[in-house]
C-alpha positions in Angstrom: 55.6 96.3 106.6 52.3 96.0 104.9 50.0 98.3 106.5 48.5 99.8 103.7 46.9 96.6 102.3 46.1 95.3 106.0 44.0 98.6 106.5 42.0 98.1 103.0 41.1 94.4 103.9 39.9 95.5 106.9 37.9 98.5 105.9 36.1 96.3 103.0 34.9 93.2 105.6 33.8 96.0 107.5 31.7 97.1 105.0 30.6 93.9 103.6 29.4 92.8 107.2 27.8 96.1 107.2 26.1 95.3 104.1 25.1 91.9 105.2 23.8 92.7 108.7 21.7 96.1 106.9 20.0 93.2 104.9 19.3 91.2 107.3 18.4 94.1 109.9 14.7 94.6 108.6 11.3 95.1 111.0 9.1 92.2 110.1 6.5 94.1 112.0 5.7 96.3 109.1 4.4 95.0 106.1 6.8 93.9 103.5 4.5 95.8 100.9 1.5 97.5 100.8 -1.3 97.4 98.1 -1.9 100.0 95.3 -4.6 101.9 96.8 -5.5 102.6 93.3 -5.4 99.4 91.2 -8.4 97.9 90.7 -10.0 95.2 92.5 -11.4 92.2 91.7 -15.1 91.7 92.7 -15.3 90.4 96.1 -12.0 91.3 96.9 -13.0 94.1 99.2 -15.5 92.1 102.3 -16.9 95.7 102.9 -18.5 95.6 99.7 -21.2 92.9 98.8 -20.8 90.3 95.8 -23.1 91.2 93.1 -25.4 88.2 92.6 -24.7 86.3 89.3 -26.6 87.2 86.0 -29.6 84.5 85.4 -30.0 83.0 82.3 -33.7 83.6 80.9 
């Protein structure tokens, strides 16, 4: 009787419906990723901060 090879297909779909269902098994309440605190913005990027006002041409 094959047991052996019974108990091994059964152990590895358990594990790949483990697999799947940990990928699929995320909180979309939390953000998927959060900015670089420390990049650089762009000008205007930030609505706390004011545009500076473009350069005039003399």
């Amino acid at each position: 009787m094959a047991v052996r090879p019974l108990v091994i297909g059964i152990l590895f779909i358990g594990i790949l419906v483990a697999i799947i269902l940990s990928i699929t098994w995320i909180d979309k309440t939390q953000p998927m990723r959060q900015p670089d605190p420390l990049a650089p913005a762009a000008p205007g990027a930030n609505p706390t901060t004011p545009v500076p006002p473009p350069a005039q041409q003399p």
